[in-house]
N, C-alpha and C positions, 0 to 999 in steps of 0.2 A: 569584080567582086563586090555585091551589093553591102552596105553597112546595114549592120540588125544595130535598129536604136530600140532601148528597154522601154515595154508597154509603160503607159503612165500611172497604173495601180502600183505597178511595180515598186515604182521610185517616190510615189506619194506615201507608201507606206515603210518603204525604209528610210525615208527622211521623219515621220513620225515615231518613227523606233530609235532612231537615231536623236532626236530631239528630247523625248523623255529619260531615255539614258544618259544622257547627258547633262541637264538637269540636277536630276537624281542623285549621281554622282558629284555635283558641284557642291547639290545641298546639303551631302551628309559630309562633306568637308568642316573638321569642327572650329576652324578660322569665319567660313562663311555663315555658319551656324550662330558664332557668337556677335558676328557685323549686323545679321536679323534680328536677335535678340534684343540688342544695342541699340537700335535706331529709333528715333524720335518717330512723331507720325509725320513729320517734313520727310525723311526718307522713306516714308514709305509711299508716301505723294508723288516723292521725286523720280522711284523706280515705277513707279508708276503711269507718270507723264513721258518717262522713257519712251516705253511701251507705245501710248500712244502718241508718240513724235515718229514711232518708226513704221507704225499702221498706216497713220493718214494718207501719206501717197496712195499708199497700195489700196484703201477702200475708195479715194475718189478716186485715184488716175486711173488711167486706161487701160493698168496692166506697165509690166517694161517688158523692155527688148535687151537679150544682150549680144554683142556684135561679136562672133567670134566666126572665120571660117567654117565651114559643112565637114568638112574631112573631120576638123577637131571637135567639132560638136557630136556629132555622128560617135566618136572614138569615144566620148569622156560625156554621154548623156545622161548616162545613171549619177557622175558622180556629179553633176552640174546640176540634175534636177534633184537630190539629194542635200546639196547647200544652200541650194535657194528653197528647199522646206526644215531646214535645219535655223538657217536667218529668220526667217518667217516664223516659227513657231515657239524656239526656246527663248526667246525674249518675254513672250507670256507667260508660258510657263514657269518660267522662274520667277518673275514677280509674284504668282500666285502662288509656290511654293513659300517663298520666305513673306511674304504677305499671311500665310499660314502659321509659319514659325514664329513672326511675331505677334500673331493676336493669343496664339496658343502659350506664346511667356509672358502675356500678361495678364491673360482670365484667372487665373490660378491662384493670384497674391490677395489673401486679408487684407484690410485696411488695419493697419497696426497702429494709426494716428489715435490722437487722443480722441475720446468720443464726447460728443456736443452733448451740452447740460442742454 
């Protein structure tokens, strides 16, 4: 019995649907909402350098391999290549979300300070 492993559009783009949704849902949580609101720009530097702490490999190295038997990979492709675009992509995403949320609660505020003679 041959194993049908899912085409790679396939699983490219439900790990992108998967990834935005997910996201999404984080950001309109109104805890995470007000931790973006809250944060200095050191945290936004910080989620930021996240980001790119968990890139670097992946733009310079070679790629990875991950070691798991054929039988099991072959069984669990969709949901193997589905987590490794789900890793790979809501990390940015999400910085750029609440990197969003916080410029957009700050543009908003008068200068209520006393004005310079």
């Amino acid at each position: 019995m041959p194993q049908q492993v899912p085409d790679l559009e396939t699983t490219v783009l439900v790990g992108i649907v998967t990834s935005v949704a997910i996201v999404v849902l984080v950001l309109l949580l109104p805890i995470v909402r007000a931790y973006a609101r809250g944060a200095s720009w050191v945290g936004v530097l910080g989620w930021w350098l996240l980001v790119a702490l968990l890139w670097i490999p992946l733009v310079l190295g070679d790629g990875f391999q991950v070691g798991v038997p054929v039988w099991l990979a072959a069984r669990f492709a969709l949901v193997f290549g589905v987590l490794v675009h789900v890793l790979i992509l809501s990390p940015p995403l999400f910085a750029l979300g609440a990197t969003l949320i916080w410029l957009l609660s700050r543009g908003g505020k008068p200068n209520t300070g006393p004005t310079p003679r």
